[in-house]
N, C-alpha and C positions, 0 to 999 in steps of 0.2 A: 504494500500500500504506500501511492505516495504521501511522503509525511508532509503536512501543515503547520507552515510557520511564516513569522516574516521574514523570512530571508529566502523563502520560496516562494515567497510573491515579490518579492523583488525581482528575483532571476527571473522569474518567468515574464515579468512586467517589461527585462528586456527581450525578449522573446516574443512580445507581441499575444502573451497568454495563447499559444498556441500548441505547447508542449504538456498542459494540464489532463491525468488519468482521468475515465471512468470513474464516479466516486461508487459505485458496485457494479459487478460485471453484470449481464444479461444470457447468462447461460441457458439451453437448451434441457428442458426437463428428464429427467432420467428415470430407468426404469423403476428403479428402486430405491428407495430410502431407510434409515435408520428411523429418522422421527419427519411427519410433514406437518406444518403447522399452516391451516388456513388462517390468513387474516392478516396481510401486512398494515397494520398499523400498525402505531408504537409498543402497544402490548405484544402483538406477534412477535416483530422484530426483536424487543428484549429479547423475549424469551429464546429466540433463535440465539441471539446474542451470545446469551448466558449459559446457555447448553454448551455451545462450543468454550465461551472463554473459562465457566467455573467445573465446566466435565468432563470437556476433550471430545464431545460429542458433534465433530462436523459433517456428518452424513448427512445434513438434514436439508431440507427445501421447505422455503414458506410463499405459499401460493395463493395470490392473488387476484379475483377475477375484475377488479379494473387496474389502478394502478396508484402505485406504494404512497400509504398516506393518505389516500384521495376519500374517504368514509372520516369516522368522529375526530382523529388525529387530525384532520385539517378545519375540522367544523367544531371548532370548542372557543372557551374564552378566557384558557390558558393560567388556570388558577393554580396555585401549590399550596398545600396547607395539613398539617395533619392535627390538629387540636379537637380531634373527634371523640365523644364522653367514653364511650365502648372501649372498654381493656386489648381488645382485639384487635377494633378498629385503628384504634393509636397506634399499634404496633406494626402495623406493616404500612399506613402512610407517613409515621415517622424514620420507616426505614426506606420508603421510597424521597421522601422530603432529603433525606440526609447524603442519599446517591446522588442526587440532582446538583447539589455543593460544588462535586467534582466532576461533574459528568463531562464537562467539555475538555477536561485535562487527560482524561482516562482514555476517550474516543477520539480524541483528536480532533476533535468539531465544535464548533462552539453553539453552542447551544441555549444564546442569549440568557442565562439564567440569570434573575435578576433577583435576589431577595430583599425586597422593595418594605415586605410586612405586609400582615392579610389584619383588619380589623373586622369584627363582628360586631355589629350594633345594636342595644339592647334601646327599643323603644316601648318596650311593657314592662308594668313592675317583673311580671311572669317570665318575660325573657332576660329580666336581669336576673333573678331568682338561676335560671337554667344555666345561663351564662356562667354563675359562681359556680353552681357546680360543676358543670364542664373543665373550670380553671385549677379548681381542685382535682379533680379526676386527673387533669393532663400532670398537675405536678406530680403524683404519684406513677405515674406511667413515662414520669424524666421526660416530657413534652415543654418545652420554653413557652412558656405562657404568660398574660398578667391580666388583670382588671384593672380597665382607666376609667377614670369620671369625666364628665362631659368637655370641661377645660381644657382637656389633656386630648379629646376628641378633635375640638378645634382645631389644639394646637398641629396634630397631625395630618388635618385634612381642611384648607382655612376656608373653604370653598362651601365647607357643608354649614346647613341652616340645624343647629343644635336645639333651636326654640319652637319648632314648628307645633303648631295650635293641635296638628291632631296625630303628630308622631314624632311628639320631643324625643331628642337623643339623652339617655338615662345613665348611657355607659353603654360599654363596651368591651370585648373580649380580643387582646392584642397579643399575637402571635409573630413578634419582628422579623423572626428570620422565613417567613412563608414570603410567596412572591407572586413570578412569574416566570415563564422560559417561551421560547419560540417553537410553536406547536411542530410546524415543518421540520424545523432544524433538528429535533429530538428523532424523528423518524428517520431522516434522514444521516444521521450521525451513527443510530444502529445497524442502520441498513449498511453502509460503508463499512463498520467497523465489523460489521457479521459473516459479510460476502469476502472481507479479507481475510476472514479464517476460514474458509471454506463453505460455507453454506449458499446455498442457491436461494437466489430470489426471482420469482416467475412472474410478472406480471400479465394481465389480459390471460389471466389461466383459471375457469368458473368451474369453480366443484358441482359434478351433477349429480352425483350419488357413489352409494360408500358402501365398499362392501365390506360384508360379515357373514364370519363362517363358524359356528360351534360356538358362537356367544364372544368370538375374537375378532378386532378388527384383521382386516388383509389386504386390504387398501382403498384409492379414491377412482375416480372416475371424474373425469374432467374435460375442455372443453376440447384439450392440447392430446389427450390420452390416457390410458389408465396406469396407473404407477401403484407401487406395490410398496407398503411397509409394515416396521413393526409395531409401531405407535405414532396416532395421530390427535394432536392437539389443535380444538376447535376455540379460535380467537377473536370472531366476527361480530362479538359485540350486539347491536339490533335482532343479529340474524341467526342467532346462537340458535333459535327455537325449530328453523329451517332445516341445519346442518343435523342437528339432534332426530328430529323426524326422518331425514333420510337412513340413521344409524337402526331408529327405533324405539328410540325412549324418549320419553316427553322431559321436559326441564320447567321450572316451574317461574318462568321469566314472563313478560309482556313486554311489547314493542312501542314507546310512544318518541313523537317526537320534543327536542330542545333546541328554542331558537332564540338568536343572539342578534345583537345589530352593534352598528359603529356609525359613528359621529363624522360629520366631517373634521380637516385633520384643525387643531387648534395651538395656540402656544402651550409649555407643560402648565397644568392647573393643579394637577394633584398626582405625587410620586408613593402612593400607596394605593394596593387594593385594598375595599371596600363594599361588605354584605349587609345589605337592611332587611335582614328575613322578616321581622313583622309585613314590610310591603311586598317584599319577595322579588328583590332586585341586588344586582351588585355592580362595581364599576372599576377600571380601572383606564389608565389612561397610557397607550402605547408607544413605541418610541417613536413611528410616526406623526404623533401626536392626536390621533381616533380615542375618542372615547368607546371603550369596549365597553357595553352593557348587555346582560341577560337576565332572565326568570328563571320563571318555574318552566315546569314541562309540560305538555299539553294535558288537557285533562279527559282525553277518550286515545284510542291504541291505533298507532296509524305507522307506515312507513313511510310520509313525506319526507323530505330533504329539502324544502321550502319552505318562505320565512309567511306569516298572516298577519296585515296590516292591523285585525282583532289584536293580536296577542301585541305586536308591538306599542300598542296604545295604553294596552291594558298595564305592560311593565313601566312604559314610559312616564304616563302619571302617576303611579305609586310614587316614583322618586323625585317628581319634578319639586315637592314641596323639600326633601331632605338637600336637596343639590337644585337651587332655584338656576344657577348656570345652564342646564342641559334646555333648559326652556326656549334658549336661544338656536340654537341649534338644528341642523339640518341633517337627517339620515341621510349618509353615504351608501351604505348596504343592508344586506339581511339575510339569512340563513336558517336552515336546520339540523339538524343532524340526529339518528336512529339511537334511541336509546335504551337501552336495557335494564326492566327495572323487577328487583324480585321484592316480595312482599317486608323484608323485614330492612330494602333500599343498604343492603350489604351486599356485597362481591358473593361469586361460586367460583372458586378453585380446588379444581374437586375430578378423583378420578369417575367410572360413571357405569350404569351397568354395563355396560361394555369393556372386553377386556382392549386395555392396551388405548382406550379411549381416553381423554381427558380436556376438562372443559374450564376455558379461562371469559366467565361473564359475570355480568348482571352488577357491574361498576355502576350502572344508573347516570346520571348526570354529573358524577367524581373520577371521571376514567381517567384523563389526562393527568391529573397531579397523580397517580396511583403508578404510571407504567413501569419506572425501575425497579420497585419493588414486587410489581406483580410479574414483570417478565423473572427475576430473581427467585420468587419463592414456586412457578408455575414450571421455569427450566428445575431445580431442585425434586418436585415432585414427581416430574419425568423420567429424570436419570437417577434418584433412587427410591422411588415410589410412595416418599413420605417426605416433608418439610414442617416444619415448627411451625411457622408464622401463616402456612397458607392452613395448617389443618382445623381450623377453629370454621373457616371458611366451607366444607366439604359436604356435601349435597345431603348428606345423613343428617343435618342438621334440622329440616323439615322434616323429617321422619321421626325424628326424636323429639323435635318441639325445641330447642336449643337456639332460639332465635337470636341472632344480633342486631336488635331494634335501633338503626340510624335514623329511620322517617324521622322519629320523634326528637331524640337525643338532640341531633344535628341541625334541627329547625329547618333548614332546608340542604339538601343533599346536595349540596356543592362540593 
């Protein structure tokens, strides 16, 4: 792989930037594999990543049926944070949050990561009430946390209206070192760093169906050919429910859509993210200078990828009163993206009735701050059939009643 630095864009600058590698190759799908993992997003890629870099495992191809990125990894609004009240939860978005630190050092791609600080805003006694405890919870679980009063709110965001008549800021839950990173770049940065150790990335390659023989997988079927392995990990996120019907077992996920819009570009206004779950909006303001804001998710099961001028409105005035600035303002775009949401709004990493199966979903509207860690603890449970941090996640969990309740804890699953 060629390496990235400034003194290889210098050279190359004499060069005429003409001598620059492939940043992954485009190899020809093969008959056979060790591990295939549908879903080139970020979570895919990880995990392809991580098979190879922490097991030695680079047999593997992750196949894509459009192309690398192009699903939730490019359609999200690039939040990091892991100050989630659940024991469990904490512990693998504080271990995704903590690989993110160095992640551009490690891959060699820079990966915008910006740890800017995620605030949570407490506009009801009740969410302030939630919030302490959440802050407590996180100090026990070694999560950097604190509780600010509204002065302190100001002083970190001078933009916001603290006084508002009908959702004064009460306080808030500050998380300094949560952020941002560049959705593209994080995909992108696996992908290169994965296909330099050997692993195949297939793009415009549509899985049609999967075969199973004696309750074992034995391979895919897809658009390019049928290829044969010996374990196959499903990453597709929305579509988790699709891939699992064609195995044979149902998952216990639902498909809706999360849509986001951006601002036209403005000077910087505010160098922090920013959640007002009472209204059910968040914001942050990119290096472009766009205001990035979202909601909630839609509330009936749909596989759009397009944005509703309903829902836009509907997020937009929640927050026009806490941030009277956005008033002004002009939408530049809007979007959707497939999201995957299981009832207790926590992750499935989890092997599956199927032997040699295994399924990486149901992140809900928290997938992108999650991928290092869930590509980490999903390659772990592949190459040796158990992981610590993913097992509290594993599909037994509904069958046992052992729920990890985020809907609530979280106030809204960002």
């Amino acid at each position: 792989m060629q390496r990235y630095s400034a003194f290889a864009l210098a050279r190359q600058a004499l060069n005429h930037h003409e001598g620059w590698e492939r940043a992954w190759r485009a190899p020809d799908l093969k008959d056979r594999y060790e591990v295939i993992v549908v879903g080139a997003g970020g979570h895919g890629l990880a995990t392809a990543y991580y098979l190879a870099k922490n097991h030695g495992i680079t047999n593997v191809a992750v196949i894509e049926k459009g192309w690398l990125g192009g699903g939730n990894t490019g359609r999200n609004t690039t939040i990091i944070r892991s100050n989630y009240l659940q024991e469990e939860s904490a512990a693998i978005y504080e271990l995704s949050r903590g690989l993110y630190e160095d992640l551009s050092q490690r891959l060699n791609f820079n990966i915008m990561f910006s740890p800017r600080g995620v605030l949570m805003l407490c506009q009801t006694e009740h969410e302030l009430r939630a919030m302490k405890r959440t802050a407590h919870a996180n100090r026990l679980a070694g999560v950097e946390t604190e509780m600010v009063d509204p002065a302190r709110v100001k002083q970190l965001c001078p933009i916001m209206n603290v006084d508002g008549p009908r959702y004064p800021v009460l306080g808030g839950l500050w998380q300094p070192r949560g952020g941002t990173a560049r959705h593209d770049a994080v995909a992108w940065g696996y992908a290169r760093a994965a296909s330099d150790l050997g692993v195949d990335i297939v793009q415009n390659c549509e899985v049609q169906g999967i075969d199973v023989s004696n309750g074992k997988v034995m391979g895919v079927r897809t658009s390019k050919g049928a290829v044969r392995c010996e374990k196959l990990a499903v990453v597709v996120a929305g579509h988790s429910t699709v891939l699992a019907d064609m195995a044979g077992f149902r998952l216990p996920i639902e498909s809706v859509a999360l849509q986001a819009l951006v601002s036209e570009p403005i000077k910087p206004v505010m160098d922090i993210v920013v959640m007002a779950n009472t209204v059910h909006g968040y914001m942050s303001q990119s290096d472009k200078g766009e205001l990035v804001i979202g909601g909630g998710a839609d509330g009936y099961n749909n596989y759009t990828q397009r944005g509703s001028f309903q829902h836009v409105e509907e997020t937009v005035r929640a927050l026009v009163e806490t941030f009277p600035i956005i008033s002004r303002l002009k939408m530049l775009r809007q979007w959707g993206g497939i999201v995957d949401m299981t009832g207790d709004r926590s992750p499935i990493i989890s092997k599956t009735p199927v032997e040699g199966i295994f399924v990486n979903c149901g992140w809900g509207t928290g997938g992108f701050k999650a991928i290092p860690g869930s590509g980490w603890a999903t390659a772990s449970l592949i190459a040796k059939g158990e992981d610590k941090v993913a097992a509290p996640f594993s599909l037994e969990r509904f069958r046992e009643g052992r729920m990890i309740d985020e809907s609530v804890a979280a106030a809204v699953a960002h």
